[in-house]
C-alpha positions, -999 to +999 in steps of 0.1 A: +000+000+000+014+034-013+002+053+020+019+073+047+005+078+085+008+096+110+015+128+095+016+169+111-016+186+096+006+208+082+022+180+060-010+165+053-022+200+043+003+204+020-001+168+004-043+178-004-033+211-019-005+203-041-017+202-075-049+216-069-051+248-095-082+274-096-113+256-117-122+271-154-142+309-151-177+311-162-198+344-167-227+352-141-252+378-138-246+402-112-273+392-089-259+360-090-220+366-078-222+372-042-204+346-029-182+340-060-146+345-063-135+370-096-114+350-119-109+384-134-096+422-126-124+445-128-111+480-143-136+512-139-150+520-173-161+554-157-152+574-128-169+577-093-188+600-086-186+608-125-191+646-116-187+665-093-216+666-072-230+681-040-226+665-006-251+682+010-289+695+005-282+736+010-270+762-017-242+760-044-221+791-041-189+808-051-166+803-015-156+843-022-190+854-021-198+840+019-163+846+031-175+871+052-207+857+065-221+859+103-250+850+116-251+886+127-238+898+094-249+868+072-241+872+033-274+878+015-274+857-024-297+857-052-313+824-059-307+818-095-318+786-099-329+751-084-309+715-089-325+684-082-309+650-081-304+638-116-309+672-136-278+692-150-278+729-147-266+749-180-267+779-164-235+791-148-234+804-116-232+841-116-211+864-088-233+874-058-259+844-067-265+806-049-287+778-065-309+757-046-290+721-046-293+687-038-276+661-022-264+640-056-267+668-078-245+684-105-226+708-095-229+740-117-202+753-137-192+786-116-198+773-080-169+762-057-189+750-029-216+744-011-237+757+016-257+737+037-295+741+045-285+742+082-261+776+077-286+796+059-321+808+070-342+797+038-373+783+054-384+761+024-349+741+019-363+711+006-365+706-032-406+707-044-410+736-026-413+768-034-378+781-046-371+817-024-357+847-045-329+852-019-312+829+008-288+845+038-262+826+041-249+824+080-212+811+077-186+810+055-171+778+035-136+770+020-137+762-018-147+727-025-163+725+005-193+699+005-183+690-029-178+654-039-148+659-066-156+637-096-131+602-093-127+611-058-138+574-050-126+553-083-105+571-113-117+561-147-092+534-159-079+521-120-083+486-113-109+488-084-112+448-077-086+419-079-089+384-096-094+360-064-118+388-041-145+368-029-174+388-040-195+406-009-224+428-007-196+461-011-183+443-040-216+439-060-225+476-051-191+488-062-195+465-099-229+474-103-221+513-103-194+505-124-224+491-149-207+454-146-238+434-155-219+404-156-194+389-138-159+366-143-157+344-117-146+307-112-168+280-113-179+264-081-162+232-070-190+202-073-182+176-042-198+146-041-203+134-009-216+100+006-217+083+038-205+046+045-217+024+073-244-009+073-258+013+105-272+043+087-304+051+079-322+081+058-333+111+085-367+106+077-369+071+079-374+054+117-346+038+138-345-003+145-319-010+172-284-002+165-292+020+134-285+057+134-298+088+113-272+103+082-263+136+099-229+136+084-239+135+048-264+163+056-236+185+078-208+179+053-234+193+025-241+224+042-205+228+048-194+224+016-223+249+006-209+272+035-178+268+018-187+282-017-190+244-031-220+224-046-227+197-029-234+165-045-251+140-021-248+103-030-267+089-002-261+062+023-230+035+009-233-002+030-199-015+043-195-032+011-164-032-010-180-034-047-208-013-033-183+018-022-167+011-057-196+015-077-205+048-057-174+060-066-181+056-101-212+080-096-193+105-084-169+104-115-198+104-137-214+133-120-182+154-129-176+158-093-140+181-089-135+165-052-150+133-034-159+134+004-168+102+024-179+100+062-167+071+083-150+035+071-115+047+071-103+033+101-089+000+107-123-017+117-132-055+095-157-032+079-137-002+068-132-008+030-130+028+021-092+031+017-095-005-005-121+008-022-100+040-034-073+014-046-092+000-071-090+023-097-071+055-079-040+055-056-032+067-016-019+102-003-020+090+032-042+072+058-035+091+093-028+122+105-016+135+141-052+154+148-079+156+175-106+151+170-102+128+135-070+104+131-080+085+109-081+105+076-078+087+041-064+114+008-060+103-023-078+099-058-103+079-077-100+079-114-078+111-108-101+128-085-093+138-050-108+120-029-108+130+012-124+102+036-130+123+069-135+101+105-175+090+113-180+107+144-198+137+136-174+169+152-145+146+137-162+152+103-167+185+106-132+197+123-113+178+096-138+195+071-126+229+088-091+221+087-083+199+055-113+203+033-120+239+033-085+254+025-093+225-008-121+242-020-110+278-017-083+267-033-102+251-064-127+281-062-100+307-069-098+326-034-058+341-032-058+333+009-070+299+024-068+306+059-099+312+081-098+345+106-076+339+135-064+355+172-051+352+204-073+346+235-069+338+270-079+307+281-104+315+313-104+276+320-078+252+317-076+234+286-059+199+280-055+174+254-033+142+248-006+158+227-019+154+191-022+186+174-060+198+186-090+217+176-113+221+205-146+236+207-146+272+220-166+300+230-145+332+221-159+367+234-148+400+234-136+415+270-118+442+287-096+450+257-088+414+248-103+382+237-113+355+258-124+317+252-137+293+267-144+255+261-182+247+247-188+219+261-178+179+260-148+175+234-162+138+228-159+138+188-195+126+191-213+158+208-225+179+183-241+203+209-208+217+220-200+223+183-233+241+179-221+262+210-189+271+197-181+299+175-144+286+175-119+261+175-094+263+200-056+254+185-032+236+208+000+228+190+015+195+186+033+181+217+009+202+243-004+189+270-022+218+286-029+261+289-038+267+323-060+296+332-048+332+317-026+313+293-028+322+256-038+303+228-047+306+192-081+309+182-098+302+151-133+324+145-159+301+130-189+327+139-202+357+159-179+366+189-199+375+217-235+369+226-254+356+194-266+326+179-231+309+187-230+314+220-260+301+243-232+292+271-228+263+288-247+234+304-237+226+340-223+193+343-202+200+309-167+184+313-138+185+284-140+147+275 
């Protein structure tokens, strides 16, 4: 067997990413990339603002003619004119005159600044009103004061977003004012994902003795869709070599970029999954040095990676976290692979058996620092404590133990603070 065990996650990290290279780019409509990752620069076509425009509803004016201006002495301006949002004034602005303006609107050739409503004594500032002959004007203003300078955001020409930005809400604002109506961005990763064990059952379908429900291919699925991925569920695999085979097949013939299996990769009579991959594909490696989740199969089927995560359900998730995502982000084009990380102070004592660890936290912000706590149980069977935590606490390799006010590094899955990640702990609640 071509296999190695037994390896640091960061070895094992390096062995699932090497190779892996940014999927082919499609096109999407902009409502449709949030969440995508740019397989291309995006260079402004136009300039924002693309005029210079007022910041403020008040009075465009000519900075000379207020310099003086009091509110016991204010400066007294004919109103020459009115500019609502979206209309362009020909008219120049004449000396010893102010126009009526907007917040948006064009600033008129001749003015160098504007006034707002709040530093004059016009009673009827507000566009649809009547428009007053004269306005007194009750302090002064600089020039280009209250003016938003054309390209003072983006310059016509200036690359504005980078190939591999994951596309946010800011991003999709930013392309849309651009007039980007469609995107370049790199295809999803598909994942097909199935579950292996003669114990399993459907979640919908009632329990006999000794059978259990399919969490793990339903958890792995939203993860991968968490991830940016598509999942590809395959369903429920027996412990059956030829069976795990021909499920393998499916997922080639679905055109799946990575395959994910749940449980059979330890050394059990009934854990064909590594044998299975040997048929017609090759082993990365079989174990790493990780808690929760050992036992850990890489390789690929019919040149596909293929990543065989532990059965117990945090075990499937944590490795997800740790090995599977940085795959994906990988494949989906993102430049960084790493999730959000910091130091905390440990506010219990935290122990484990030496292996490089990832245990459930609780992280909150608190008197100028963070602070974590454990969630719960760190049996890789109790999914509560993972629903607890909004982070994974990282003890290094060789560690035995942070006592109390000890530091440790933190990985942010969620919310820090009070939220939907943090509904604290049940009495009783040992480490495991």
């Amino acid at each position: 067997m071509n296999s190695i065990g037994n390896l640091s996650v960061k070895e094992a990290t390096e062995r699932l990413l090497s190779g892996l290279v940014p999927l082919e780019s499609e096109f999407v409509d902009l409502e449709q990339a949030l969440g995508r990752v740019l397989a291309q620069d995006v260079v402004a076509s136009t300039s924002l603002p693309p005029f210079d425009n007022s910041a403020m509803d008040g009075f465009a004016v000519r900075a000379a003619d207020v310099r003086t201006a009091t509110r016991d002495n204010p400066a007294v301006l004919r109103v020459s004119g009115d500019i609502p949002a979206g209309s362009v004034e020909l008219q120049a602005l004449a000396q010893g005159a102010a126009m009526r303006i907007m917040t948006g609107a064009c600033m008129p050739s001749g003015a160098d600044a504007v006034v707002p409503v709040e530093k004059t004594s016009s009673p009827e500032p507000m566009a649809g009103n009547k428009l007053p002959e004269r306005v007194e004007v009750l302090s002064p203003v600089d020039p280009g004061e209250y003016i938003r300078r054309k390209g003072s955001d983006v310059v016509g020409g200036q690359k504005v977003l980078a190939a591999g930005a994951c596309i946010g809400a800011p991003h999709v604002g930013m392309l849309g004012s651009l007039g980007v109506a469609e995107v370049s961005v790199y295809r999803q990763p598909k994942v097909a994902i199935l579950s292996t064990g003669d114990e399993l059952v459907e979640i919908n379908k009632p329990l006999r003795p000794g059978q259990i429900r399919d969490g793990n291919g339903y958890a792995l699925a939203a993860a991968v869709r968490q991830a940016g991925g598509l999942p590809l569920r395959l369903g429920i695999v027996a412990d059956d070599l030829d069976s795990l085979v021909a499920r393998l097949e499916k997922a080639i013939a679905s055109e799946a970029d990575v395959i994910l299996s749940s449980a059979g990769v330890s050394l059990g009579a009934y854990d064909f999954v590594r044998s299975a991959v040997e048929r017609d594909g090759r082993l990365n490696f079989w174990k790493v040095n990780i808690r929760p989740g050992k036992p850990l199969v890489s390789g690929t089927f019919k040149g596909v990676p293929f990543v065989g995560l532990p059965g117990n359900p945090v075990s499937a998730l944590v490795t997800f976290e740790v090995f599977v995502r940085p795959m994906l982000d990988r494949l989906s084009g993102l430049r960084g692979t790493e999730r959000a990380r910091v130091r905390a102070g440990v506010t219990e004592r935290v122990s484990s058996d030496g292996r490089e660890s990832y245990l459930r936290g609780i992280v909150n912000w608190q008197a100028g620092g963070y602070h974590v706590r454990l969630a719960g149980s760190q049996d890789s069977s109790v999914m509560s404590s993972m629903i607890r935590a909004n982070a994974l606490i990282v003890l290094p390799a060789g560690s035995q133990a942070v006592e109390v006010g000890g530091e440790v590094e933190v990985w942010l899955l969620g919310r820090v603070g009070a939220g939907c990640n943090d509904s604290g702990r049940e009495e009783g609640e040992s480490q495991g």
